[in-house]
C-alpha positions in Angstrom: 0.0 0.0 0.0 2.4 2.4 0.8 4.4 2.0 -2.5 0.9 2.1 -4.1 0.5 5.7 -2.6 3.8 6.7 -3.6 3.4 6.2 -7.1 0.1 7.9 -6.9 1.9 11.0 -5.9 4.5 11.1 -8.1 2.2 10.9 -11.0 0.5 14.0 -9.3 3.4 15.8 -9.2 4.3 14.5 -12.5 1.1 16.2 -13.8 1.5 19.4 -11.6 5.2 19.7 -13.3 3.6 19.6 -16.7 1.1 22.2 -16.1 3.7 24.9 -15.0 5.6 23.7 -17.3 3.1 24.9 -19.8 1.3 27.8 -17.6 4.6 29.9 -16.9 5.8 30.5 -20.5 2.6 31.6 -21.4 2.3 33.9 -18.5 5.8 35.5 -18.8 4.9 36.3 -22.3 1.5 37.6 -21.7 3.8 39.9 -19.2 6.2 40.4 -21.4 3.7 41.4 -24.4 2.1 44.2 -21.7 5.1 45.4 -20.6 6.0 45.7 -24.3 2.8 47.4 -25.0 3.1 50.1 -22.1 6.4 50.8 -23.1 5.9 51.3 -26.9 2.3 51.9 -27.3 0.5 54.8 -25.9 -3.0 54.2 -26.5 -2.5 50.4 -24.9 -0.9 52.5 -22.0 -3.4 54.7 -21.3 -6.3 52.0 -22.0 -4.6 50.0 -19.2 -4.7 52.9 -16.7 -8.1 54.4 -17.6 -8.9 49.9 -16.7 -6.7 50.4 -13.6 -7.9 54.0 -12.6 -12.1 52.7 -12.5 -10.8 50.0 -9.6 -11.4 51.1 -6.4 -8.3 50.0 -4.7 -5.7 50.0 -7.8 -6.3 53.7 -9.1 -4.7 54.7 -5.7 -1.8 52.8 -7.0 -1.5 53.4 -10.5 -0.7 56.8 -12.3 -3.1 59.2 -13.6 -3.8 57.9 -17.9 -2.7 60.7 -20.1 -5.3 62.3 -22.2 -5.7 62.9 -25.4 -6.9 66.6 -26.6 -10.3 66.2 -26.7 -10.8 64.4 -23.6 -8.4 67.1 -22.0 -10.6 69.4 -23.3 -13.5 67.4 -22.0 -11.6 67.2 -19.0 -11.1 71.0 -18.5 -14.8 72.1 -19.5 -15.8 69.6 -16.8 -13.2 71.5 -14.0 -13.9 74.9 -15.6 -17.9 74.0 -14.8 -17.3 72.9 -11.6 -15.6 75.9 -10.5 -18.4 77.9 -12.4 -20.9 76.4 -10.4 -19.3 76.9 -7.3 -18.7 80.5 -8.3 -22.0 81.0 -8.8 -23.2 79.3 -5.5 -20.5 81.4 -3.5 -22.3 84.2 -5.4 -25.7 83.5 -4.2 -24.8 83.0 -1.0 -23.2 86.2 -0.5 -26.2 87.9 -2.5 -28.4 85.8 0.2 -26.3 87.8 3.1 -26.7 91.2 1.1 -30.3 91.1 1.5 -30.9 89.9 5.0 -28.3 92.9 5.5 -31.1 94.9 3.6 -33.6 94.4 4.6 -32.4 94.6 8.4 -31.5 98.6 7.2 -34.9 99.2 5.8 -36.0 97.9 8.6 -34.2 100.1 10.7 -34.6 102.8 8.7 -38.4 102.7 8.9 -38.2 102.5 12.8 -36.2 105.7 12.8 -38.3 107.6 10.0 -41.4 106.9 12.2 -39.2 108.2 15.0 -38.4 111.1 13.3 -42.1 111.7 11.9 -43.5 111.4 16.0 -40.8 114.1 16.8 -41.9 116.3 13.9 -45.7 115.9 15.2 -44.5 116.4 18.8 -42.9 119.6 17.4 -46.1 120.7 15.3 -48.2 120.2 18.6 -45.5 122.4 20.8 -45.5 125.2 18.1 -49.4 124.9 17.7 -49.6 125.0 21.5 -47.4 128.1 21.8 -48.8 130.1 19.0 -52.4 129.2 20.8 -50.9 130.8 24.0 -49.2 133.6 22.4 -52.7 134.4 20.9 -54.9 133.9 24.1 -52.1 136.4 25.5 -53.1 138.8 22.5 -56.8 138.0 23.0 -56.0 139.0 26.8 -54.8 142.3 25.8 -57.2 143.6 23.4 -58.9 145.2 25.6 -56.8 147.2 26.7 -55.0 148.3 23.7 -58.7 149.0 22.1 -58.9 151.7 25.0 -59.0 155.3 22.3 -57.6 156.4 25.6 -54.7 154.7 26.7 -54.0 154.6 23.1 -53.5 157.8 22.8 -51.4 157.8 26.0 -48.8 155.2 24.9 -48.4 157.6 21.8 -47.5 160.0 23.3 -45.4 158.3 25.7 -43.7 156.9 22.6 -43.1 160.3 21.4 -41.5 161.8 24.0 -39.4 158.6 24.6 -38.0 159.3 20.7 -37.3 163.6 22.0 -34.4 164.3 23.5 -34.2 164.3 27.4 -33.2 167.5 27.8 -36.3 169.1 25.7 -39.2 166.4 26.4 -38.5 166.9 30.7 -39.7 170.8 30.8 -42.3 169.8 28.8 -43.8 166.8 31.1 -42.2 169.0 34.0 -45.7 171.0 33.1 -47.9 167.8 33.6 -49.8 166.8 37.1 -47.6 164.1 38.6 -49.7 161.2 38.0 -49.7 162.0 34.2 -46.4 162.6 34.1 -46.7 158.8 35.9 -48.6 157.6 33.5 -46.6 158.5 30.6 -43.1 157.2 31.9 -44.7 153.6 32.6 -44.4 153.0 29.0 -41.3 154.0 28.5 -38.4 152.4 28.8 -36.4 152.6 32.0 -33.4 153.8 30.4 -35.6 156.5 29.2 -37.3 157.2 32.1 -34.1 157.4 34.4 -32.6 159.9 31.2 -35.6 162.3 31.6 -35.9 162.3 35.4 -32.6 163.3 35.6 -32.9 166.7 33.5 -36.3 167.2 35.8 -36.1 169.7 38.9 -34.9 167.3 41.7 -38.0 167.3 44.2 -40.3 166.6 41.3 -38.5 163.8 40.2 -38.0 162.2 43.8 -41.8 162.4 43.9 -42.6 161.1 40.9 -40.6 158.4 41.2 -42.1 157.4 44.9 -45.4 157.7 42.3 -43.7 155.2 39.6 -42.9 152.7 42.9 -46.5 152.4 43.8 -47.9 152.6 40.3 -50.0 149.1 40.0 -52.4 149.0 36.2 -53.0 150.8 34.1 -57.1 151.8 34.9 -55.6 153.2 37.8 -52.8 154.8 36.3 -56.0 156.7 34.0 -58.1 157.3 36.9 -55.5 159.2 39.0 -54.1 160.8 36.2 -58.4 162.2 35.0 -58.4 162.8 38.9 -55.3 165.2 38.9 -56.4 166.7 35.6 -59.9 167.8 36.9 -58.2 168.7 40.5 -56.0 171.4 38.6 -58.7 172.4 36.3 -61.1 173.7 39.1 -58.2 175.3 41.2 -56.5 177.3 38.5 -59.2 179.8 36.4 -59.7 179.7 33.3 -57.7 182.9 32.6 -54.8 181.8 34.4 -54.3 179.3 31.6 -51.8 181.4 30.0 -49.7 182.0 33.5 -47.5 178.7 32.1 -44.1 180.1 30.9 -44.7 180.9 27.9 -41.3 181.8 26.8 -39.8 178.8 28.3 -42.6 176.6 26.8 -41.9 178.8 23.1 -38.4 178.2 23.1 -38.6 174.2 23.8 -40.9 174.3 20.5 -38.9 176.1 19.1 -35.6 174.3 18.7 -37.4 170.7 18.6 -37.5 169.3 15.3 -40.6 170.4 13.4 -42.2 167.2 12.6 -41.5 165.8 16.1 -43.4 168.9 17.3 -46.0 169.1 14.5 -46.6 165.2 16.2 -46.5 166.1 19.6 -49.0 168.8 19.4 -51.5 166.8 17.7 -51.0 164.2 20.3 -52.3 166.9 23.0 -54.8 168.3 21.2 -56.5 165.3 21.4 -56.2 165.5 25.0 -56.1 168.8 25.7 -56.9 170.8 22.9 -56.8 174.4 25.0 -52.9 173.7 25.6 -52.1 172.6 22.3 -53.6 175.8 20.9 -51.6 177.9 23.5 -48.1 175.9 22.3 -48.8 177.8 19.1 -49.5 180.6 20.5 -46.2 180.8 22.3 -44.0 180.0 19.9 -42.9 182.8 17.1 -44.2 183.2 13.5 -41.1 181.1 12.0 -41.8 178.2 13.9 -45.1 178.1 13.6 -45.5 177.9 10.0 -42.9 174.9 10.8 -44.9 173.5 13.1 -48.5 174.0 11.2 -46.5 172.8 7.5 -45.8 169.4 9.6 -48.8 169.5 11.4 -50.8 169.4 7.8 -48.3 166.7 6.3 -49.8 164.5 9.3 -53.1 165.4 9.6 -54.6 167.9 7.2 -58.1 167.8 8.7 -57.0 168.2 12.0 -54.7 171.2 11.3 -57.6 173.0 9.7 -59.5 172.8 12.7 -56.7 173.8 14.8 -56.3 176.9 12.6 -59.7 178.0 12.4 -59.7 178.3 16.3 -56.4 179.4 16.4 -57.5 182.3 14.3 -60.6 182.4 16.0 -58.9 183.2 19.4 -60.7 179.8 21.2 
């Protein structure tokens, strides 16, 4: 048995011998023939590895095939498109940010428009509010500015405020005290301290004691109508010329004409006895000034003053 088995394996081995005998010339020139073939032919080359490169594991291994022309071409159109399209979603992207960024600055922008629109209102309503009080204050006044009286007062304060200290203080210096009062409240007090000053000391002192206790200006009318009538009934009627009359002429006199042309229309509407004796007093010269300025102003009015100038009333 055992030589039996023996001879069974050597004709097994016998047969193995004569297969590789066979097999490995064939295989060494199948390698030989691709080794030829890479060497010397190209396209068999780059068949090979494009076969090679679609393995999973072997394209790690092997080089990359070279190309021919067109599939370079192929192969660059394919990279230039990729890079296009990421191009273009980088692109999008960043236009994506842009308009979130947009529209968070409209939005912002609209919150501070309306912002600025409540301020605007809130300023409308503060002008409307102050132009309403600033009227009411107006409305408050009327009254007393539609006074013909204390019209006519303020006028005249406002005259003598625009004269010269030194020529409107004889001329107020001839006043009760309380008109003389009434007069200076609507002057200025830089006015009012100019004119006192060029008034005879103890007159001044008094009427300034009056000024300090002066309160409105009903009162102010009332004493000053009081004082009026007071001096009326104690001085006669023909003692209306005892005033200085040259003193009074030679204020008139070297005032400008149209301020006196003013001033004596002013007083004829309160007194018109003592504006006709200012004309009377003064000399011929001034008062064709006086009556030339006098008619610029108020034609109708100097006519009347005139006729009872001439007429001796």
């Amino acid at each position: 048995m055992p030589q039996n088995e023996m001879e069974l394996d050597k004709e097994s081995a016998s047969g193995v011998e004569r297969l590789l005998f066979f097999l490995i010339p064939i295989v060494f020139t199948i390698v030989l023939i691709v080794v030829l073939l890479t060497l010397f032919n190209t396209d068999f080359k780059n068949g090979l590895l494009k076969t090679a490169d679609k393995i999973p594991l072997v394209k790690n291994w092997v080089p990359a095939p070279d190309l021919t022309p067109e599939e370079q071409k192929a192969a660059d159109k394919k990279v230039q498109t990729e890079s296009s399209e990421a191009t273009i979603e980088k692109l999008k992207s960043e236009l994506s940010r842009q308009e979130a960024e947009l529209k968070q600055t409209a939005a912002a922008k609209a919150d501070q428009d309306k912002k600025m629109q409540e301020l605007e209102a809130q300023l409308q309503n503060a002008k409307a509010e102050q132009e309403a009080a600033a009227a009411a204050a107006a409305a408050a006044n009327s009254g007393t500015d539609q006074d013909p009286y204390l019209k006519q007062i303020k006028n005249l304060s406002s005259m003598y405020e625009t004269m010269s200290p030194s020529k409107a203080a004889p001329i107020l210096s001839n006043l009760t005290n309380p008109e003389i009062v009434q007069l200076l409240t609507y002057m200025a007090p830089e006015n009012q301290s100019k004119i006192l000053a060029k008034m005879d000391p103890q007159k001044a002192a008094e009427i300034t004691m009056d000024l300090k206790n002066a309160t409105n200006s009903s009162d102010l009318k009332v004493a000053a109508l009081q004082a009026r009538l007071q001096k009326d009934e104690q001085s006669p009627p023909a003692a209306a010329g005892a005033i200085d009359d040259k003193a009074l002429g030679s204020t008139f006199a070297s005032m400008n004409p149209a301020e006196g042309a003013k001033l004596i229309l002013e007083t004829y509407k309160i007194s018109p006895d003592k504006a006709l004796n200012i004309l009377r007093t003064v000399d011929d010269s001034t008062r064709s000034s006086l009556l030339g300025e006098m008619s610029k102003s108020n034609s109708a009015q100097t006519a009347k003053i005139l006729n009872k100038l001439l007429a001796g009333k």
